[in-house]
LUMPATOR-521484 format. One record per atom (N, C-alpha, C): x, z, y. Coordinates in steps of 0.2 Angstrom, whole numbers, plus 2048, in hexadecimal, padded with zeros to 3 digits. Layout:
// LUMPATOR-521484
XZY
...
//
This chain:
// LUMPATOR-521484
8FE7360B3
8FC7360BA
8FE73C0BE
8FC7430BA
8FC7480BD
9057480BE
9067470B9
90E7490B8
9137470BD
91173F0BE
91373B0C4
91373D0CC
90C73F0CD
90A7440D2
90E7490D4
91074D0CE
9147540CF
91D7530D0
91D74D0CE
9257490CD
9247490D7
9217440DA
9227450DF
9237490E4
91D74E0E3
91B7540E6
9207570E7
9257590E1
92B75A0E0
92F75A0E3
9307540E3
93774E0E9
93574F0EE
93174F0F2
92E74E0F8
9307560FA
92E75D0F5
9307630F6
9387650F8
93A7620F3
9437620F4
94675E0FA
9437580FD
946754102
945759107
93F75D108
93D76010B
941768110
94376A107
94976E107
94F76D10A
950767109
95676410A
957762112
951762114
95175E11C
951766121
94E76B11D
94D771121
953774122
95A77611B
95F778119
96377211E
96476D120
966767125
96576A12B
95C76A12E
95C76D134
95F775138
960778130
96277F131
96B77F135
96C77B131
973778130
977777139
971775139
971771140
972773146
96B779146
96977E14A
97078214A
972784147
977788145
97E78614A
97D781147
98377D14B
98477D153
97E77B156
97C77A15B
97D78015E
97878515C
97978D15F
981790160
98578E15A
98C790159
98F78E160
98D786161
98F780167
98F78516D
98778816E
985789174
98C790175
98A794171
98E799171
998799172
998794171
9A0793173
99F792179
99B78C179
99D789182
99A78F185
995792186
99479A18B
99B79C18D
99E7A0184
9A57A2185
9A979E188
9AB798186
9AF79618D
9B0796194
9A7792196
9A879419D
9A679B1A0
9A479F19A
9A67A619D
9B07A819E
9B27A519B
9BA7A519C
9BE7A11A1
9BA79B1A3
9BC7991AA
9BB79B1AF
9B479E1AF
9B17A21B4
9B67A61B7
9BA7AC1B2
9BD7B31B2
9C37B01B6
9C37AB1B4
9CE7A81B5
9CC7A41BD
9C67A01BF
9C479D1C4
9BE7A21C9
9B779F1C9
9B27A31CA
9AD7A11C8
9A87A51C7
9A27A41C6
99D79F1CE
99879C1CB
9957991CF
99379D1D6
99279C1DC
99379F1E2
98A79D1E5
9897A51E8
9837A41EB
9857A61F1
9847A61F7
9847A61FF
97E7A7202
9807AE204
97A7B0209
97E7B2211
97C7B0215
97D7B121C
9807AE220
9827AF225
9847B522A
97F7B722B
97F7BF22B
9797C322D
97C7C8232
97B7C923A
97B7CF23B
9777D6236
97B7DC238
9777E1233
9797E7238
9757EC23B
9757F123F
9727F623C
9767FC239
972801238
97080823A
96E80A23C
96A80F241
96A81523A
96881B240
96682223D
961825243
95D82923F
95682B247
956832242
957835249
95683E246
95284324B
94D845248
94684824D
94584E248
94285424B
93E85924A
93885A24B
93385E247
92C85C245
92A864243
926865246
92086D245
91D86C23F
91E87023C
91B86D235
91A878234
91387922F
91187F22B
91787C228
918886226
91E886220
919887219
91E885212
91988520C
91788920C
91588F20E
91189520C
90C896211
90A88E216
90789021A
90389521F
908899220
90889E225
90A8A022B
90F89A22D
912899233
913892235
916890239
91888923C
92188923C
92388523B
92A88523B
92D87E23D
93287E240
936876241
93B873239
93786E23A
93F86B235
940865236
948864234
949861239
94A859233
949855235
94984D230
950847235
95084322F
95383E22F
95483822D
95583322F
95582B22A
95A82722C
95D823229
96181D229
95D817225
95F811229
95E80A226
96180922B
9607FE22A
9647F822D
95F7F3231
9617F2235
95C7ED236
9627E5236
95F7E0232
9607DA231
95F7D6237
9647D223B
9647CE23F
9657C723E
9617C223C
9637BA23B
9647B6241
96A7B1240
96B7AF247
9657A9248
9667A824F
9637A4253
96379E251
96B79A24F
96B79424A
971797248
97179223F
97879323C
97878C23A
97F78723B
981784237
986782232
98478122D
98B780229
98C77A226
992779226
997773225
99C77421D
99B76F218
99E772215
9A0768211
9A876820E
9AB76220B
9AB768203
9A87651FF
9A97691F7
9AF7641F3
9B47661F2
9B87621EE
9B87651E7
9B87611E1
9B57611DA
9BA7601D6
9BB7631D2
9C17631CB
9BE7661C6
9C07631BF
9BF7651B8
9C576B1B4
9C07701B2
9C57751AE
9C17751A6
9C77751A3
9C777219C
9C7778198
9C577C191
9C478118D
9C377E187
9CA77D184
9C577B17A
9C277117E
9BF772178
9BB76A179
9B6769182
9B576F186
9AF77118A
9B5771191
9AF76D194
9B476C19B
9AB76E1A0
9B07711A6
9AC7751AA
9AD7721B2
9A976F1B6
9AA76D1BE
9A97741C1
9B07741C7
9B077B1CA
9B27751D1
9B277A1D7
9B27781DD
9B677D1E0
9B97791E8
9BC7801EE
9B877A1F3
9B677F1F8
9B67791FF
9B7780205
9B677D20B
9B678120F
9B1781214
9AE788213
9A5787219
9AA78821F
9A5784223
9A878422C
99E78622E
99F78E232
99A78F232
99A793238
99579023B
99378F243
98C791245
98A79524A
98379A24B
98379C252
98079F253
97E7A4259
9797AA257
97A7AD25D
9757B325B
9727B6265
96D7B8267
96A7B726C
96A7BE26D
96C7C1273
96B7C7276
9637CB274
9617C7279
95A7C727A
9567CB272
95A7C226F
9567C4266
9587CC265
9607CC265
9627D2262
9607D9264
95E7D826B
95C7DE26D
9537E026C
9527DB268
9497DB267
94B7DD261
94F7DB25B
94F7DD255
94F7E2251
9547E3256
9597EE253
9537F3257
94D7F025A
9477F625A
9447F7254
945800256
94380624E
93C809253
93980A24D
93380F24F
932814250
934817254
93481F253
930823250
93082824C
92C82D249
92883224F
92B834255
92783825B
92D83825D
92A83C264
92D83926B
93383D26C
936843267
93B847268
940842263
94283D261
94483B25B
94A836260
95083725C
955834261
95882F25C
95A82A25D
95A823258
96482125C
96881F254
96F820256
97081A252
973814257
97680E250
97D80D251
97E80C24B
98780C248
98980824A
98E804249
993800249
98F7FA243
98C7F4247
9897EF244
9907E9241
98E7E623E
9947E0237
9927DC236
9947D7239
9917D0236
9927CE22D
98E7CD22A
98D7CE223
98D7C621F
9927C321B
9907C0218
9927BF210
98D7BE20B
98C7C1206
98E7BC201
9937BB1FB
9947B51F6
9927B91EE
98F7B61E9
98F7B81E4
9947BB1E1
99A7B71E0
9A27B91DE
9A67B71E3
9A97BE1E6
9AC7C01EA
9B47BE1E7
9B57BB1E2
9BC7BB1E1
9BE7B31E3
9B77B21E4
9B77A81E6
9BA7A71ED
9BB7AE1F1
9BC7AD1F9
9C57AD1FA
9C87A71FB
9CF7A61FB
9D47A81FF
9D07AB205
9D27AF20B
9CF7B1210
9CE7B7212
9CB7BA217
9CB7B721D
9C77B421F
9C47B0228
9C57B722D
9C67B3232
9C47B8237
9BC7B423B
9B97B823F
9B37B7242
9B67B8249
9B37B024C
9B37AE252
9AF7B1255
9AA7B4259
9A57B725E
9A77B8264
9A37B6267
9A27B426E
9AA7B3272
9AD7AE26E
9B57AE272
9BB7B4271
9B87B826B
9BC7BE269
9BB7BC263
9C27C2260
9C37C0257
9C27C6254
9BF7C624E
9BD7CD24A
9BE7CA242
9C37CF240
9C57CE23A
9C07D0233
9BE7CC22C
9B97D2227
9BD7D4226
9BA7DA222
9BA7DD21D
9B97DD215
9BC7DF20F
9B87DD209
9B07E1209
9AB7DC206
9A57DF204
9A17DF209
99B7DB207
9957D920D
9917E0211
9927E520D
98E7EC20D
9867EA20E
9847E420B
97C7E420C
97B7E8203
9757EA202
9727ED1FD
9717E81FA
96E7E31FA
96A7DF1F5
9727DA1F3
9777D71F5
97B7D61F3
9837D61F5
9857DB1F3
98D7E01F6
9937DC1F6
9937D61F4
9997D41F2
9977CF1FB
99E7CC1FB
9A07C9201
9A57CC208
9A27CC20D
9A87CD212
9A37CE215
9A47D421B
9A27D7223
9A77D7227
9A67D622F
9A97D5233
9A67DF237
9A97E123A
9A67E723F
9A77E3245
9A27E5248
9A07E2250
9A07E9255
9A37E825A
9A27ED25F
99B7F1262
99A7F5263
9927F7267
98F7F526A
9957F326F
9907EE277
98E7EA274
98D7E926E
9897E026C
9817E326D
9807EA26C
9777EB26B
9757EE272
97B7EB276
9787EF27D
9747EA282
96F7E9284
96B7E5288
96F7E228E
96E7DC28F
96E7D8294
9697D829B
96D7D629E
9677D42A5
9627CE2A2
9697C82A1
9677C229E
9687C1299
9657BE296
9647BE28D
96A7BA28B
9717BB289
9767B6286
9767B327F
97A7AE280
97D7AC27A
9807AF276
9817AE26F
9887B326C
9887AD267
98D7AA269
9907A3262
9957A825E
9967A5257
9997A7254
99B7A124F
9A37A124D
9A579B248
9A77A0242
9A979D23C
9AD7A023A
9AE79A232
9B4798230
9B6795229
9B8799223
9B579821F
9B479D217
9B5798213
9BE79920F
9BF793209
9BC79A203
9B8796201
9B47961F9
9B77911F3
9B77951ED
9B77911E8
9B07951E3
9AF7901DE
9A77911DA
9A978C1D4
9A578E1D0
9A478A1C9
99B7861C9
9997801C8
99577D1C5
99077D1CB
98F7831D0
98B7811D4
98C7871DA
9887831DF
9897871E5
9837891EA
97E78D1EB
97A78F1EE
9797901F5
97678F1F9
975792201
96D794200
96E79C205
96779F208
9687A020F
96379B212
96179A217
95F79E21B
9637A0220
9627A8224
9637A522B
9607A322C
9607A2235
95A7A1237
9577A123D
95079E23E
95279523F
956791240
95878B23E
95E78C23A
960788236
962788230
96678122E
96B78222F
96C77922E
973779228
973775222
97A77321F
97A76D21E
97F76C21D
98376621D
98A766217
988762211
98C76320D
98E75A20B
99475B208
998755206
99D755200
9A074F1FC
9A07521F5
9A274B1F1
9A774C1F0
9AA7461EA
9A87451E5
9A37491E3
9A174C1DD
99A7461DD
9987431D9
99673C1D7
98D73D1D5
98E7451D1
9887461D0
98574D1D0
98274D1D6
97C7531D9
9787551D6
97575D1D5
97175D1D4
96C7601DB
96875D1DC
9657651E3
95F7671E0
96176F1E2
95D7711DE
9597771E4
95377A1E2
9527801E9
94977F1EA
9497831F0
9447831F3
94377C1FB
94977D1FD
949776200
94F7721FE
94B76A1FE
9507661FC
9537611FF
95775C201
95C759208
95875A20B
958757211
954753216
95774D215
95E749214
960744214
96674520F
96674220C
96C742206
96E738204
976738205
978732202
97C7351F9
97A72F1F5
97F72F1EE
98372A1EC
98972B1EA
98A7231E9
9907271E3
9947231E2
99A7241DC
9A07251DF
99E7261E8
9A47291EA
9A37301EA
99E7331EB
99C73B1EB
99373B1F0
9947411F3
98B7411F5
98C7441FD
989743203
987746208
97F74B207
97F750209
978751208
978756210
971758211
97075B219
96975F219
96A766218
964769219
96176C220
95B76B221
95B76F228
953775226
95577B226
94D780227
94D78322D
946784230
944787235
94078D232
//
């Protein structure tokens, strides 16, 4: 009896062995799997582009404020002048932006591993309000001797991978043409394209104006495509042969169709 017991005990031990050395097997495999397909579409990525993230249009206005201050000197024995200084930006979001965008979809192939990459082209359309503008680019002065100088402002718009942008746009503003630049010059994401805007933009009206603004950016991207909502209204409009959507975010359509021809979708934030 005991002997019969330990005969199984046995078997059950080995099958055991045998399911683990199986699982390991497997694991292995799978890992190896995952780690090719990375390397691949990291090698699509390099020759196409990686997935594209979009921030803006943002105007950007940088200033510098330079004032003198009485201050004891560190041996506190006297009063002396020194003189200070500071630069920053101030961020302008238009009044409304809209964008328009048709994403056309194709597969690229690596080894056994196939990759969906896209090009469309954003048709992106906003304003910006005197009025706002001139409410925004107020700086706080440090005291009343302090004299405040702003530079040459650029409208800024920012893509993950810069090498997805197929050609330089020009910018439409108020019935006049201003050509980018490479490189957004925001700090928090550098890549993209600036436009420089003349100075009369920050100078006060009687009457608060309009300032429209159009401009088309052909993109291409791999696997996925984001937008950051930078307007006080916020509207996109996207379209797509592409049969299966993910959306993903913090907001989601407001109205979205799907079918096996591609998808509509349309966001709007305020």
């Amino acid at each position: 009896m005991n002997k019969t017991l330990l005969i199984k005990v046995g078997v059950i031990a080995v099958i055991g062995i045998i399911l683990l050395l199986v699982l390991e097997s497997v694991s292995g495999t799978i890992w190896e799997r995952k780690s090719f397909q990375g390397n691949a579409k990291s090698s699509v990525a390099r020759s196409w582009t990686g997935a594209q993230k979009i921030f803006g249009p943002v105007l950007v206005v940088p200033y510098s404020i330079k004032w003198s201050r009485e201050e004891w000197s560190d041996d506190g024995k006297r009063k002396i002048v020194r003189h200070k200084s500071r630069k920053g930006k101030k961020y302008i979001l238009p009044t409304a932006t809209q964008l328009k965008a048709h994403v056309v979809t194709d597969i690229r192939y690596q080894g056994i591993y196939e990759f969906p990459v896209y090009s469309t082209n954003l048709n992106i359309q906003g304003n910006f309000t005197s009025d706002s503008i001139a409410e925004q680019i107020k700086v706080n002065l440090p005291n009343s001797n302090a004299k405040l100088k702003y530079a040459q402002p650029y409208l800024a718009i920012a893509v993950s991978d810069a090498r997805g942008i197929n050609s330089v746009p020009l910018l439409n503003l108020s019935a006049k043409e201003y050509a980018f630049k490479a490189g957004s010059q925001l700090s928090f994401m550098d890549r993209g394209i600036h436009a420089p805007l003349p100075k009369n933009l920050l100078q006060p009206t009687i009457k608060p104006q309009e300032l429209p603004f159009s401009l088309d950016l052909s993109l291409r991207g791999m696997d996925e495509i984001k937008f950051y909502p930078t307007a006080l209204n916020y509207q996109l409009s996207l379209s797509s042969p592409w049969p299966h959507p993910k959306f993903q975010g913090d907001f989601l359509p407001l109205s979205r169709t799907i079918s096996e021809q591609g998808f509509e979708a349309k966001w709007e934030v305020r």
